[in-house]
DRENTORKOL-3810 file (N, C-alpha, C; in nm, 4 decimals):
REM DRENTORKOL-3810
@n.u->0.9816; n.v->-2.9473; n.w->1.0190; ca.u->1.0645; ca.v->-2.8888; ca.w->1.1219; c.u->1.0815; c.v->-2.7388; c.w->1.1011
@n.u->1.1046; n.v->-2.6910; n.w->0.9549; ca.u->1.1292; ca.v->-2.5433; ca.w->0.9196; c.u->0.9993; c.v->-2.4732; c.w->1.0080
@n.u->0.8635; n.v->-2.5217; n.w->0.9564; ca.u->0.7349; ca.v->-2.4707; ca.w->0.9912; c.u->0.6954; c.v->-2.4416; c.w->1.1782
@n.u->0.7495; n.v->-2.5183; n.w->1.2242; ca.u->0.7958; ca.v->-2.4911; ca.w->1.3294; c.u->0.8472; c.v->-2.4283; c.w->1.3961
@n.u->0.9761; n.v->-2.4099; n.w->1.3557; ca.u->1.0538; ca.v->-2.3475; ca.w->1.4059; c.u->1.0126; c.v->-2.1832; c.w->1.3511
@n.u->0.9718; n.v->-2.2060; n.w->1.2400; ca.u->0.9248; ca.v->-2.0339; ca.w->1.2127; c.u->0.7293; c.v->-2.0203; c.w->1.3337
@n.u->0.7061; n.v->-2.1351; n.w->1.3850; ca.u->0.5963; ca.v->-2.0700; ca.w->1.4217; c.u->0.6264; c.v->-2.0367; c.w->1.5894
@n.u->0.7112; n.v->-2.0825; n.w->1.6182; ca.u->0.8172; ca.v->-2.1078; ca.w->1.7552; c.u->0.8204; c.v->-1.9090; c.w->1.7840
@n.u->0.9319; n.v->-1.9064; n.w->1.6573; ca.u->0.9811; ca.v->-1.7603; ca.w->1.6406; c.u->0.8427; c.v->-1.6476; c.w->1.6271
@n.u->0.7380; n.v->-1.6946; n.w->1.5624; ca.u->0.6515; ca.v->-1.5798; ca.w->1.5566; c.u->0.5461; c.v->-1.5882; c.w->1.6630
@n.u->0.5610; n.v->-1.7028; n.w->1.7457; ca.u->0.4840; ca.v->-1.6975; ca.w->1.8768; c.u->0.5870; c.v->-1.6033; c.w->1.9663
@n.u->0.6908; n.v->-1.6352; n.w->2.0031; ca.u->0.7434; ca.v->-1.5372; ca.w->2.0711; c.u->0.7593; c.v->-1.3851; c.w->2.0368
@n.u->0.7572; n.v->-1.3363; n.w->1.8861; ca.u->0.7590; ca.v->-1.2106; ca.w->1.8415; c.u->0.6078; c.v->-1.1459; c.w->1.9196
@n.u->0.5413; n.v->-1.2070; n.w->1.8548; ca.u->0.4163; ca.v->-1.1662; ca.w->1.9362; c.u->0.3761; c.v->-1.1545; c.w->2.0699
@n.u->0.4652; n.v->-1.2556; n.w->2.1467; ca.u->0.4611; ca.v->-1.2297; ca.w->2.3321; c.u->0.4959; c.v->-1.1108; c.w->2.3392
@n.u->0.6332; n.v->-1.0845; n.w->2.3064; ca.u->0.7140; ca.v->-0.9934; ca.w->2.3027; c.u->0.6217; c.v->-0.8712; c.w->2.2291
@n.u->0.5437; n.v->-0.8264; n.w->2.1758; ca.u->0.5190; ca.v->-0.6959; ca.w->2.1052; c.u->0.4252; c.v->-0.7046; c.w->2.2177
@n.u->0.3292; n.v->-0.7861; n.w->2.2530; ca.u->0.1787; ca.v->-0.7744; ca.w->2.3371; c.u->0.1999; c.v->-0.7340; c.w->2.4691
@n.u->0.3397; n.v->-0.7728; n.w->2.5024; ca.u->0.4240; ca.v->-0.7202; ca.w->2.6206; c.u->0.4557; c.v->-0.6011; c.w->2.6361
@n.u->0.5396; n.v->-0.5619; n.w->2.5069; ca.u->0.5762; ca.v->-0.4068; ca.w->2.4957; c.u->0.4805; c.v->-0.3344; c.w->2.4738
@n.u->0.3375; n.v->-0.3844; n.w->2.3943; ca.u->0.2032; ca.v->-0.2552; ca.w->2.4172; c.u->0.1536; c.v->-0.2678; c.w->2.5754
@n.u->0.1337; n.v->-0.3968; n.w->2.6246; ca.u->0.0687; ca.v->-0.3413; ca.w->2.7679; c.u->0.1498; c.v->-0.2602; c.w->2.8769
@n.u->0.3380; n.v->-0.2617; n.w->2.8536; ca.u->0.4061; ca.v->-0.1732; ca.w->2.9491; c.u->0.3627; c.v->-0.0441; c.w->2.9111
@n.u->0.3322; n.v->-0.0120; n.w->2.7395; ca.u->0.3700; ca.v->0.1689; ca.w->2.7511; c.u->0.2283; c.v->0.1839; c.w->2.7839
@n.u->0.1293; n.v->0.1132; n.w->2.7197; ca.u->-0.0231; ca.v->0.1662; ca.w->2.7562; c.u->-0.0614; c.v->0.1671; c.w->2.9242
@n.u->-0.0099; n.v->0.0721; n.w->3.0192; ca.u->0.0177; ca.v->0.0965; ca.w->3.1427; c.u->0.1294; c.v->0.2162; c.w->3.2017
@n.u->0.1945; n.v->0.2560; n.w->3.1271; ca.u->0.2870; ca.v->0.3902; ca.w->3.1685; c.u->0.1665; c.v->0.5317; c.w->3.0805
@n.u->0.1068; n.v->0.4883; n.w->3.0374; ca.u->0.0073; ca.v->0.6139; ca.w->2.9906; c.u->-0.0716; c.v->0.6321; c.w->3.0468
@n.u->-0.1429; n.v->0.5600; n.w->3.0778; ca.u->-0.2589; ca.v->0.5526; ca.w->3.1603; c.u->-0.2501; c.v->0.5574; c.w->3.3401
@n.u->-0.1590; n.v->0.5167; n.w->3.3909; ca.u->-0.1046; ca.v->0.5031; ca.w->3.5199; c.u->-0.0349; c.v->0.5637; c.w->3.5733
@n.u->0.0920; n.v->0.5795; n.w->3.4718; ca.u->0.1892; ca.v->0.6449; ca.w->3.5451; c.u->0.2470; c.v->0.8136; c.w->3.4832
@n.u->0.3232; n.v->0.8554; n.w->3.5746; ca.u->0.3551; ca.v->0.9804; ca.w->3.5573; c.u->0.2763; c.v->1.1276; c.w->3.5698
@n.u->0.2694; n.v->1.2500; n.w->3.5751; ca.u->0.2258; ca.v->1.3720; ca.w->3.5837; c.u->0.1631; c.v->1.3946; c.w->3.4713
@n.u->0.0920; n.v->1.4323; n.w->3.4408; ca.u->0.0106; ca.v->1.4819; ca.w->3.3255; c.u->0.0937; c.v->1.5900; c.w->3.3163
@n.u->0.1330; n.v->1.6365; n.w->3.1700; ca.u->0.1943; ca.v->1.7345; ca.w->3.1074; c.u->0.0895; c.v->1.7965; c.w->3.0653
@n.u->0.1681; n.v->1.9752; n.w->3.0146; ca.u->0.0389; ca.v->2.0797; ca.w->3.0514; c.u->0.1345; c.v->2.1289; c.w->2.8830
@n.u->0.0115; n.v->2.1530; n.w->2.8018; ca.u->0.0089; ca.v->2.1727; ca.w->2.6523; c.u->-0.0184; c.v->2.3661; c.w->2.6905
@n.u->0.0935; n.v->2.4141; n.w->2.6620; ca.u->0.0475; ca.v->2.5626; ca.w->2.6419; c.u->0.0256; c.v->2.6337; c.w->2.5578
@n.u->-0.1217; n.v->2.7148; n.w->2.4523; ca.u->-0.1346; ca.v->2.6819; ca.w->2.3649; c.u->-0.1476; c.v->2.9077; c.w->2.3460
@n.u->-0.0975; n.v->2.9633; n.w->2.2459; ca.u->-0.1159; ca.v->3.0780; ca.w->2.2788; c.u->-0.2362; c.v->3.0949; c.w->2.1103
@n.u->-0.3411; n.v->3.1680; n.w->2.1609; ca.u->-0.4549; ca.v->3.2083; ca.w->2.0487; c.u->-0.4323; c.v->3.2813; c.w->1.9718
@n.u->-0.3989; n.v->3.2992; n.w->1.8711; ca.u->-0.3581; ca.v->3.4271; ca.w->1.7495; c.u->-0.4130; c.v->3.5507; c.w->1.7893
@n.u->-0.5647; n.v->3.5453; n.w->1.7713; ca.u->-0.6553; ca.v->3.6993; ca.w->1.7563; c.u->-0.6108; c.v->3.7686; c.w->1.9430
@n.u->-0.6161; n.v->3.6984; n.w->2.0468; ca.u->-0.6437; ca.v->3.7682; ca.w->2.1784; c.u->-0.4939; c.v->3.7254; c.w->2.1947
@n.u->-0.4056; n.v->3.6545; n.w->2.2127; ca.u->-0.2752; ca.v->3.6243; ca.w->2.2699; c.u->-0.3285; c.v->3.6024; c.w->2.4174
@n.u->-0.4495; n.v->3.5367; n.w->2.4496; ca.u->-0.4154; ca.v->3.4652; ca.w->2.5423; c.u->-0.3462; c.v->3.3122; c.w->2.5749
@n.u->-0.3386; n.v->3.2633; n.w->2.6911; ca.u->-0.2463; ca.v->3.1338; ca.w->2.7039; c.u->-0.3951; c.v->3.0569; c.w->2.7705
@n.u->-0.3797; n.v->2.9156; n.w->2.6757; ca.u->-0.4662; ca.v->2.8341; ca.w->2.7580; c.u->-0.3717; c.v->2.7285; c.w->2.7471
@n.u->-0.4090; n.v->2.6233; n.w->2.8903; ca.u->-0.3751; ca.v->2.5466; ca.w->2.9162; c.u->-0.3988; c.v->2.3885; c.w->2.8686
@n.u->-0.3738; n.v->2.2970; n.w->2.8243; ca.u->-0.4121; ca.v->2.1484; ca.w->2.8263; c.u->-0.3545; c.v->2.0605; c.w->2.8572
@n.u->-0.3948; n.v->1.9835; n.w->2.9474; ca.u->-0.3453; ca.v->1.8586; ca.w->2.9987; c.u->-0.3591; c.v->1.7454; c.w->2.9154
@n.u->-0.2571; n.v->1.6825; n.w->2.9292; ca.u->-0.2015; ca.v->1.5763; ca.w->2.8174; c.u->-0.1562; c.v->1.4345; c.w->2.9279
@n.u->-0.1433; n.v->1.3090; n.w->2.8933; ca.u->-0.0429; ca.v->1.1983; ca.w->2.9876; c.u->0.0833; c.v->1.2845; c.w->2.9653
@n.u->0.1193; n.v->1.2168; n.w->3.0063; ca.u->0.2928; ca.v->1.2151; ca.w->3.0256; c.u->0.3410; c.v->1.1516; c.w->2.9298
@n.u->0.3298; n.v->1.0479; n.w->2.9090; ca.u->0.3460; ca.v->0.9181; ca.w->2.8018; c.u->0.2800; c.v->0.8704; c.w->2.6415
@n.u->0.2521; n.v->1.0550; n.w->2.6337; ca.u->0.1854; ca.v->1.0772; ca.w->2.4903; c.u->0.2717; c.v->1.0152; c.w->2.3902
@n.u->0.3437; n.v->1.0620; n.w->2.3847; ca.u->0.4806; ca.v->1.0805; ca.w->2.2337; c.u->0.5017; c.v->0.9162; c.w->2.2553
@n.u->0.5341; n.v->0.8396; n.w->2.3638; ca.u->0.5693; ca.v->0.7183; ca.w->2.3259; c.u->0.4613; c.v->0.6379; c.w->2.3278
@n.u->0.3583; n.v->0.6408; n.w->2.3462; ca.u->0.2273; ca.v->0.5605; ca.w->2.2750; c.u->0.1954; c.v->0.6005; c.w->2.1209
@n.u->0.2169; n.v->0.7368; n.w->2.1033; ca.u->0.2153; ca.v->0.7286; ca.w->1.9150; c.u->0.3457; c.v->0.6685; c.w->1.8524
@n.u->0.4605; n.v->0.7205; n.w->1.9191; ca.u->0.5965; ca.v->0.6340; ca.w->1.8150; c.u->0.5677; c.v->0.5067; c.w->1.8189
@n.u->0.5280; n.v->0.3848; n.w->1.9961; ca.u->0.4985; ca.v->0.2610; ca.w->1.9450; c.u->0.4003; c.v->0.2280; c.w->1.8405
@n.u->0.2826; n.v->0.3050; n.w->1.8381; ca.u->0.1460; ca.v->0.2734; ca.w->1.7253; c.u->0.2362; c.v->0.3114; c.w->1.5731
@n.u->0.3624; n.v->0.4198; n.w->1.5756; ca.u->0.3757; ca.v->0.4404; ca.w->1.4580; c.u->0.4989; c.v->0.3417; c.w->1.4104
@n.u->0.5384; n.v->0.2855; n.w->1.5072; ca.u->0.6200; ca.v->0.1674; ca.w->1.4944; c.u->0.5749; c.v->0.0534; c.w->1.4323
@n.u->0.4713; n.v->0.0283; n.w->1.5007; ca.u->0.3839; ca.v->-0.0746; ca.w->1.5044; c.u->0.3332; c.v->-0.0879; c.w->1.3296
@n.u->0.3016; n.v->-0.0130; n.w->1.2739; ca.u->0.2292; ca.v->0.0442; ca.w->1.1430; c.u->0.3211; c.v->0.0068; c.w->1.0349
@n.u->0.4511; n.v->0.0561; n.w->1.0767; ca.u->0.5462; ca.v->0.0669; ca.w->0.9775; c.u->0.5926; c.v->-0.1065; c.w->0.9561
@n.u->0.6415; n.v->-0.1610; n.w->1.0720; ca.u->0.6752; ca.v->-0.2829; ca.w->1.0661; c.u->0.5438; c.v->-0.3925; c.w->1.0101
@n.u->0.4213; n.v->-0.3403; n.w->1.0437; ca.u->0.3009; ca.v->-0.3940; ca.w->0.9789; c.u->0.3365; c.v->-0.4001; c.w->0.8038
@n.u->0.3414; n.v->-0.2824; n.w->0.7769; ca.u->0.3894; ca.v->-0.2739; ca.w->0.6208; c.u->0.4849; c.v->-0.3448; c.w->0.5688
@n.u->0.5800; n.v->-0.3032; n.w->0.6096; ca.u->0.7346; ca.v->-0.3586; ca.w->0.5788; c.u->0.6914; c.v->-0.5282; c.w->0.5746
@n.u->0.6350; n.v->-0.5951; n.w->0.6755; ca.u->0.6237; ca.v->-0.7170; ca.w->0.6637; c.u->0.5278; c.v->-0.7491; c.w->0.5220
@n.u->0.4625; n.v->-0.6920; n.w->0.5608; ca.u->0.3259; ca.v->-0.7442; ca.w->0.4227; c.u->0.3950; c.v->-0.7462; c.w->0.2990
@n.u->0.5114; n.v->-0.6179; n.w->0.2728; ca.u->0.5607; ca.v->-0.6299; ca.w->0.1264; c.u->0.6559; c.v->-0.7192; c.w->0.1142
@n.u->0.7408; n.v->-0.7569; n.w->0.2489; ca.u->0.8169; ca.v->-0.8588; ca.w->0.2317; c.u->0.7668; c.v->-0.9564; c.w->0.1947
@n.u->0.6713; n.v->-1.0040; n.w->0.2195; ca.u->0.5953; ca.v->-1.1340; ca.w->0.2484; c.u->0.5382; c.v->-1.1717; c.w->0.1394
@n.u->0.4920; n.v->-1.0672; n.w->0.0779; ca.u->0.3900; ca.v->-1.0601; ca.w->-0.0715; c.u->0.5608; c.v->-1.0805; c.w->-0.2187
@n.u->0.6530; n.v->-0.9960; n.w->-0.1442; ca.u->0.7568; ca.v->-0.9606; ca.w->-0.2672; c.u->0.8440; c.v->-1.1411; c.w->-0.2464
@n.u->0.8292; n.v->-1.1905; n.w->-0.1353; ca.u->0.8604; ca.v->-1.3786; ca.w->-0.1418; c.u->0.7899; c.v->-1.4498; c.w->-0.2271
@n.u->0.6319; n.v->-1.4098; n.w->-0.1919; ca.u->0.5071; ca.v->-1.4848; ca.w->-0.2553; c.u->0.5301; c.v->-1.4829; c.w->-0.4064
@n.u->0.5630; n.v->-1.3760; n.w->-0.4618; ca.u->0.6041; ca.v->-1.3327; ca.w->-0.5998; c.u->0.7208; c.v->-1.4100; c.w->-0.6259
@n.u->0.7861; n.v->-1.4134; n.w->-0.5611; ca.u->0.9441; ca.v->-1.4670; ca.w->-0.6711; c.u->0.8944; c.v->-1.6444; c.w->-0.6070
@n.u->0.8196; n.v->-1.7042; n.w->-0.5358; ca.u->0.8237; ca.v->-1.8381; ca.w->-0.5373; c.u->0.7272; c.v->-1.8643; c.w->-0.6139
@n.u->0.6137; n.v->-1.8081; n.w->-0.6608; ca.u->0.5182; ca.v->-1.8372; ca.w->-0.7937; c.u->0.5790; c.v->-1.7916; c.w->-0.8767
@n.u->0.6985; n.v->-1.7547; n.w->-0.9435; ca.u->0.7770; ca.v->-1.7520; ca.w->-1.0325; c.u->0.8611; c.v->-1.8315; c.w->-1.0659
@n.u->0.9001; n.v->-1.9279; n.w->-1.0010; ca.u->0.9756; ca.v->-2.0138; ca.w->-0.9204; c.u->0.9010; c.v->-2.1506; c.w->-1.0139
@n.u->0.8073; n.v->-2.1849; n.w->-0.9169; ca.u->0.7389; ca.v->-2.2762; ca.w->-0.9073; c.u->0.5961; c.v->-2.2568; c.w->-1.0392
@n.u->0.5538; n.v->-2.1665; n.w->-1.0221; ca.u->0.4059; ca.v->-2.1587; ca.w->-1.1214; c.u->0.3553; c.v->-2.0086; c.w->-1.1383
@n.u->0.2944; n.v->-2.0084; n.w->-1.2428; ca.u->0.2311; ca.v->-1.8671; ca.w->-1.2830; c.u->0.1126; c.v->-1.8415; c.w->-1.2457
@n.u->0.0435; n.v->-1.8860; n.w->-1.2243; ca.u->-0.1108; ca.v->-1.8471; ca.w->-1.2154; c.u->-0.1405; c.v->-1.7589; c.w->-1.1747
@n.u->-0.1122; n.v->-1.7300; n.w->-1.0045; ca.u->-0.1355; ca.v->-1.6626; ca.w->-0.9529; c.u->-0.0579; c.v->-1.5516; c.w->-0.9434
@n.u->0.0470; n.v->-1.5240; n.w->-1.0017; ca.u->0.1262; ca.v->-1.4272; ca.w->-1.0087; c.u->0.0794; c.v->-1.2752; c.w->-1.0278
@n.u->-0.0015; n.v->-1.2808; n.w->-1.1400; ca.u->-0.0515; ca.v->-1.1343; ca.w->-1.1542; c.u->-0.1469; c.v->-1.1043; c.w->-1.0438
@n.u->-0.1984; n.v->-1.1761; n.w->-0.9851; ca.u->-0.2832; ca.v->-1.1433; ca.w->-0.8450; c.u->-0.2023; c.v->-1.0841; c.w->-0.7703
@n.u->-0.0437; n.v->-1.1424; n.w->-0.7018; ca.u->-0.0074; ca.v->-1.0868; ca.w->-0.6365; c.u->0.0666; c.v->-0.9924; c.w->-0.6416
@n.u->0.1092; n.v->-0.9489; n.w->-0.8066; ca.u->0.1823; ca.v->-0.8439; ca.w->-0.8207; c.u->0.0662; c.v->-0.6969; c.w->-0.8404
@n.u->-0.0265; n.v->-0.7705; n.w->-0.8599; ca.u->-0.1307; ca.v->-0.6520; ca.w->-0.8422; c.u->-0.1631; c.v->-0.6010; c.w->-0.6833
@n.u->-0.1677; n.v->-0.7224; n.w->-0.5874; ca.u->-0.1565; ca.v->-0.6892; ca.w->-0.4350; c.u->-0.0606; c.v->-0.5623; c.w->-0.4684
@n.u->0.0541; n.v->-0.5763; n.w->-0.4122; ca.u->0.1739; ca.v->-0.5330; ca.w->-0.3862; c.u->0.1237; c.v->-0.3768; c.w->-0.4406
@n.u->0.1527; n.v->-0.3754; n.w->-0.5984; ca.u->0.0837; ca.v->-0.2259; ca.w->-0.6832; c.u->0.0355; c.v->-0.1538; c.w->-0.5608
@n.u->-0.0897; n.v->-0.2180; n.w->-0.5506; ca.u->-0.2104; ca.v->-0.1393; ca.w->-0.4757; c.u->-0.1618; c.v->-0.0974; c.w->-0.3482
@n.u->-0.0976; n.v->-0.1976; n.w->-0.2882; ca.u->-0.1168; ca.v->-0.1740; ca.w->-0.1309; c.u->0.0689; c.v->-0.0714; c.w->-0.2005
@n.u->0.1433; n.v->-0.0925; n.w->-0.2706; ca.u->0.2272; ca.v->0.0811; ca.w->-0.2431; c.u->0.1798; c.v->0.1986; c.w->-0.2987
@n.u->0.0678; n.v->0.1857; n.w->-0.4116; ca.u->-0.0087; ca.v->0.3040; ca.w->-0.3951; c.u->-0.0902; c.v->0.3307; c.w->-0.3792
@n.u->-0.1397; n.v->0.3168; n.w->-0.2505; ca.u->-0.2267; ca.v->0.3189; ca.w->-0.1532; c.u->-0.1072; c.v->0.4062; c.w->-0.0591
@n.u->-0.0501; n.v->0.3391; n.w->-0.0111; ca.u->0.0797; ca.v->0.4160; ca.w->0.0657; c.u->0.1485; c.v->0.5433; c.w->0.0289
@n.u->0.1470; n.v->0.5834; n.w->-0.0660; ca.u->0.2226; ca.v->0.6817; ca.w->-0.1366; c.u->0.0990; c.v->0.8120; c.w->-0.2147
@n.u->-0.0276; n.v->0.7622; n.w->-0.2207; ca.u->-0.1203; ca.v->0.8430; ca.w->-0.2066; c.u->-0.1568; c.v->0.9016; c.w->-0.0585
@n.u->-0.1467; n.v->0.7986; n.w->0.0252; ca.u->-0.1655; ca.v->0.8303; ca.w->0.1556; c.u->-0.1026; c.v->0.9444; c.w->0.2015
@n.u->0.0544; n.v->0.9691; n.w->0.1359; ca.u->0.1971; ca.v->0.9986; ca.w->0.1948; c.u->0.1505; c.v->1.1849; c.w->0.1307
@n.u->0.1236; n.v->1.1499; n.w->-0.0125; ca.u->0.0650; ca.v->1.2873; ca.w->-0.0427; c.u->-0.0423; c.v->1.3802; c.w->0.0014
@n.u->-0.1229; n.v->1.3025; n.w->0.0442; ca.u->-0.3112; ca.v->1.3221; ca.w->0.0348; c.u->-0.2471; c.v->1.4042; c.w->0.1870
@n.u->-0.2079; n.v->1.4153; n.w->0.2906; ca.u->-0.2057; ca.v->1.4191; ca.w->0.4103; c.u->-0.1119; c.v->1.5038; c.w->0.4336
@n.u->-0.1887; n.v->1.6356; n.w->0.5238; ca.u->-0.0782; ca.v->1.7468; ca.w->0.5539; c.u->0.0135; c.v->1.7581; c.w->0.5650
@n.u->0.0650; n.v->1.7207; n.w->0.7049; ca.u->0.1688; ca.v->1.6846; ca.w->0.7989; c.u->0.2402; c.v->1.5403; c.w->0.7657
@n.u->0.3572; n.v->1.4911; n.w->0.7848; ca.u->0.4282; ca.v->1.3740; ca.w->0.8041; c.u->0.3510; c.v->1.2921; c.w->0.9225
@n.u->0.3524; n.v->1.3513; n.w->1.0328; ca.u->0.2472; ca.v->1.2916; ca.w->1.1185; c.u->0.1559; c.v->1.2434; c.w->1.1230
@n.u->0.0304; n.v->1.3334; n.w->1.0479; ca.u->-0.1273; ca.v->1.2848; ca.w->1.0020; c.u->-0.0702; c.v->1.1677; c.w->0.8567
@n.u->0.0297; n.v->1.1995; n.w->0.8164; ca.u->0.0212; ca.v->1.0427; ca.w->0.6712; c.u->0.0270; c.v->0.8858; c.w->0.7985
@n.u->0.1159; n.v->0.8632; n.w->0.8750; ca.u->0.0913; ca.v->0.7817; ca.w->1.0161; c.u->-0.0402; c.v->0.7493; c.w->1.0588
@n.u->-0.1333; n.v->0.8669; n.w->1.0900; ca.u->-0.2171; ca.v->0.8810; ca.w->1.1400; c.u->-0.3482; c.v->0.8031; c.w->1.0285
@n.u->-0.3735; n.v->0.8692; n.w->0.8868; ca.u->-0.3892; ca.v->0.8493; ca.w->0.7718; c.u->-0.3813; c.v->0.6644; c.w->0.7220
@n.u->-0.2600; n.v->0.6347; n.w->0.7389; ca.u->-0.1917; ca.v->0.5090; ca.w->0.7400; c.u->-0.2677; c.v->0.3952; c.w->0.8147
@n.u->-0.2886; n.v->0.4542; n.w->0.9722; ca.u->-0.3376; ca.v->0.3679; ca.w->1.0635; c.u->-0.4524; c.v->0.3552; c.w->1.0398
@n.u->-0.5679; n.v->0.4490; n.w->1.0016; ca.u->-0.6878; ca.v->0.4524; ca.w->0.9664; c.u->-0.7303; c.v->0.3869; c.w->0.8534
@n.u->-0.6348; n.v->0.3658; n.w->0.7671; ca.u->-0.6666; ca.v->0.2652; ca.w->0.6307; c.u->-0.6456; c.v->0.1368; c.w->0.6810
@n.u->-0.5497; n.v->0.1030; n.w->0.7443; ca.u->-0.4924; ca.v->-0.0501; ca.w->0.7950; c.u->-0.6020; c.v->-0.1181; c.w->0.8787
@n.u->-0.6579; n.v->-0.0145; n.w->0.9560; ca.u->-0.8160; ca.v->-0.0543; ca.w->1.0491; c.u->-0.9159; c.v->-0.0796; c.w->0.9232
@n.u->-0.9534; n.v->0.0095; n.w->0.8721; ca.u->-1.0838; ca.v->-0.0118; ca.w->0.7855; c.u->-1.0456; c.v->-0.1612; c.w->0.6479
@n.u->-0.9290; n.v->-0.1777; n.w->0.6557; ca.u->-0.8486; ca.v->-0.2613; ca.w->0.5459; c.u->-0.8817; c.v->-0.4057; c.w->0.6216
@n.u->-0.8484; n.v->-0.4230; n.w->0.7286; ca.u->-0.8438; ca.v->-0.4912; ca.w->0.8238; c.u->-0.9984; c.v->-0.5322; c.w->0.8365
@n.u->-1.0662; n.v->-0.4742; n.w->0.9295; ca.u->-1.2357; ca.v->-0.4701; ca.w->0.9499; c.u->-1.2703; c.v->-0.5113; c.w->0.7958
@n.u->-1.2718; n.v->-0.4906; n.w->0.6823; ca.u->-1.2926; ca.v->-0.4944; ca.w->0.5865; c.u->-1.2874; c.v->-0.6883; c.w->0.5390
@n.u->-1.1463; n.v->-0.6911; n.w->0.5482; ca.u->-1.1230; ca.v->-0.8100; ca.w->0.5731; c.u->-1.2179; c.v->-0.9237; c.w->0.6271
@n.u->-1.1604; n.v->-0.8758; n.w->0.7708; ca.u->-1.2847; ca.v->-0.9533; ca.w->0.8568; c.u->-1.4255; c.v->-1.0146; c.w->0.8587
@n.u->-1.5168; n.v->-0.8620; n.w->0.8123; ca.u->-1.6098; ca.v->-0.8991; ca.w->0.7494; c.u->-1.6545; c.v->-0.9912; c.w->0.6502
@n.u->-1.5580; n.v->-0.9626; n.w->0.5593; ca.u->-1.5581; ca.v->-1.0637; ca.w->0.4114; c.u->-1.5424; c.v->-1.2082; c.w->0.4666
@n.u->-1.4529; n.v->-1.2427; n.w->0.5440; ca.u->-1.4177; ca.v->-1.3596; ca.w->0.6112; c.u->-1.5310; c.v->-1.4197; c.w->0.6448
@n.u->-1.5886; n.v->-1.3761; n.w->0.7403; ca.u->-1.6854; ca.v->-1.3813; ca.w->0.8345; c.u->-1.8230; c.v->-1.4229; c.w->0.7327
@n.u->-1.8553; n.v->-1.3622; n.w->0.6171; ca.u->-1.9590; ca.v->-1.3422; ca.w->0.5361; c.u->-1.9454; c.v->-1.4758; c.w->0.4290
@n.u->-1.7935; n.v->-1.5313; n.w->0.3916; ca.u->-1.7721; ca.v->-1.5966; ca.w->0.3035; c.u->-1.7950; c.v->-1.7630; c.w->0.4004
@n.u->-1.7404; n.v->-1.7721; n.w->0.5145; ca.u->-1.7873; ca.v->-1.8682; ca.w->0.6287; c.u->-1.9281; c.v->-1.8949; c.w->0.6427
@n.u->-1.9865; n.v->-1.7945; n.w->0.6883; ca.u->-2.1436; ca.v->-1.8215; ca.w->0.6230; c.u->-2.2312; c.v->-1.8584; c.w->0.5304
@n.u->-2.1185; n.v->-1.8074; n.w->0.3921; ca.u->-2.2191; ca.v->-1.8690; ca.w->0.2633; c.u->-2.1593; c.v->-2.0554; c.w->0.2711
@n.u->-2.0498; n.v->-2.0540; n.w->0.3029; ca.u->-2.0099; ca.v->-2.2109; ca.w->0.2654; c.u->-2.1012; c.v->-2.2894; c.w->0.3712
@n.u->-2.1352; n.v->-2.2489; n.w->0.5030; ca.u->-2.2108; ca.v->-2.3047; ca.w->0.6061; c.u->-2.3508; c.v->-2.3476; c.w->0.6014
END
């Protein structure tokens, strides 16, 4: 019944997020005036212009939303995994306290390595893709050898 009810709750979390990306990516793409980026050149001080959506800033805060709560879950999830194989059995324990290690410094190299507060986000998202794809592959490759 527990299993359930937690898969109840994370089916709807997920309606709910797949919902909130197709409203803002439909307000970016669709709606509003294109905003005009005015950009002045050091050497000549002239002004050039660039057009931007309208709905820039809130398609990166959701992606940088999106990223953060990605994280936050994984360490929650991994820092449970840890105290119930502590709990229950050792084996696997140093596996997952080595997860955890890696994936916060991975994060905190990221946080340094990267100019701006912005680009570490940016930085962030680009590891979580290739981390991800990475994944996948392996998946995909390990299905095949058992097949």
């Amino acid at each position: 019944m527990k299993a359930d009810l937690y898969t109840k709750i994370s089916k709807y979390v997920l309606y709910a997020f797949a919902a909130l990306i197709l409203v803002v990516f439909a307000l970016f793409f669709c709606a509003g005036e294109p905003l005009v980026l005015e950009q002045v050149s050091e050497g000549t001080g002239e002004v050039t212009e660039t057009p931007y959506p309208a709905f820039t800033e809130l398609s990166l805060y959701l992606c940088y939303a999106m990223s953060f709560i990605t994280l936050l879950l994984v360490l929650i999830f991994e820092t449970i995994a840890v105290v119930k194989n502590m709990m229950y059995s050792t084996q696997g324990l140093l596996k997952k306290v080595i997860r955890i290690v890696v994936v916060a410094v991975a994060i905190v190299a990221l946080y340094f390595v990267s100019p701006t507060k912005l680009d570490f986000v940016l930085y962030l998202q680009y590891a979580l893709l290739a981390i991800a794809s990475l994944c996948m592959l392996g998946s995909f490759a390990i299905s095949k050898m058992r097949s």
